[in-house]
Phi, psi and omega in degrees: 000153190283161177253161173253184177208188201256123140249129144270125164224152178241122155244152211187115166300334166262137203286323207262350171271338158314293166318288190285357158294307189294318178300314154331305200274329146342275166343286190315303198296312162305345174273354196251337173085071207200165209223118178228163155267149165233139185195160175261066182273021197273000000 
């Protein structure tokens, strides 16, 4: 069986509410111990 996995991707018309989205959802993940890709593709 395949393992899946979690993507997040954030989109923001603004460079700098991305970033701190992405960094909010990084952190949770390390604190929950869980594992996505996360990206910015916009």
């Amino acid at each position: 069986m395949e393992k899946s996995c979690l993507r997040i991707a954030i989109c923001d018309d603004e460079r700098k509410d991305r970033e701190n989205v992405q960094e909010l959802v990084e952190n949770y993940l390390e604190q929950k111990n869980l594992t996505a890709q996360v990206r910015c593709p916009c």
